[in-house]
C-alpha positions in Angstrom: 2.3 -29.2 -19.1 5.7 -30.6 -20.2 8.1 -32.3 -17.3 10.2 -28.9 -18.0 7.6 -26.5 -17.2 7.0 -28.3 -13.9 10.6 -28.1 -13.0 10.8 -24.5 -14.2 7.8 -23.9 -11.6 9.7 -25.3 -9.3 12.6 -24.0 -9.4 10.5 -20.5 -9.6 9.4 -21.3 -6.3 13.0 -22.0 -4.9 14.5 -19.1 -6.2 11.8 -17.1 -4.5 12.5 -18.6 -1.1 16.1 -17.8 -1.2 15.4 -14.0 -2.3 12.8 -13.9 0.6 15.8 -15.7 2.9 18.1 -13.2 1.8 15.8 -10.4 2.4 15.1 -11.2 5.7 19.1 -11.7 6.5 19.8 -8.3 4.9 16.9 -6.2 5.5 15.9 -5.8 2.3 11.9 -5.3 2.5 12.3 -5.1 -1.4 13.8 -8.3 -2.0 11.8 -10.0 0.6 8.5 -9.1 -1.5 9.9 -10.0 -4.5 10.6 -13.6 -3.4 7.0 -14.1 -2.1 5.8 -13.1 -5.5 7.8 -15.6 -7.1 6.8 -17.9 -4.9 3.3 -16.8 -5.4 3.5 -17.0 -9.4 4.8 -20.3 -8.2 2.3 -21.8 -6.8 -0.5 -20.6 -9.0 1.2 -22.2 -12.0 1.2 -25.2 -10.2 -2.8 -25.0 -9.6 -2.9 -24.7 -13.2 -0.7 -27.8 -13.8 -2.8 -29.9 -11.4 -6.5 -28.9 -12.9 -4.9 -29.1 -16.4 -3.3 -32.9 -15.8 -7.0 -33.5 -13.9 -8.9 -32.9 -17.2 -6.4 -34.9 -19.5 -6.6 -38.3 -17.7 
């Protein structure tokens, strides 16, 4: 994967902490699940980063 798809997973993950952060201030249960998705989709594209750079050294 490409420097850009690692920052676009990253921000992914940031984004998804804020929604979950602004969830939690507003009561939003809705919002709050949706930013601990992103951050899930987060982090599993970054698994896939780390076993795909593994294989291509």
């Amino acid at each position: 994967m490409g420097l850009g798809d690692k920052f676009e997973n990253t921000a992914e993950g940031a984004t998804g902490k804020a929604k979950e952060a602004a969830g939690k201030a507003t009561g939003d249960e809705e919002l709050q699940a949706e930013g601990r998705k992103d951050q899930a989709a987060s982090d599993v594209k970054k698994a896939g980063e780390k076993i795909k750079d593994a294989f291509n050294r």
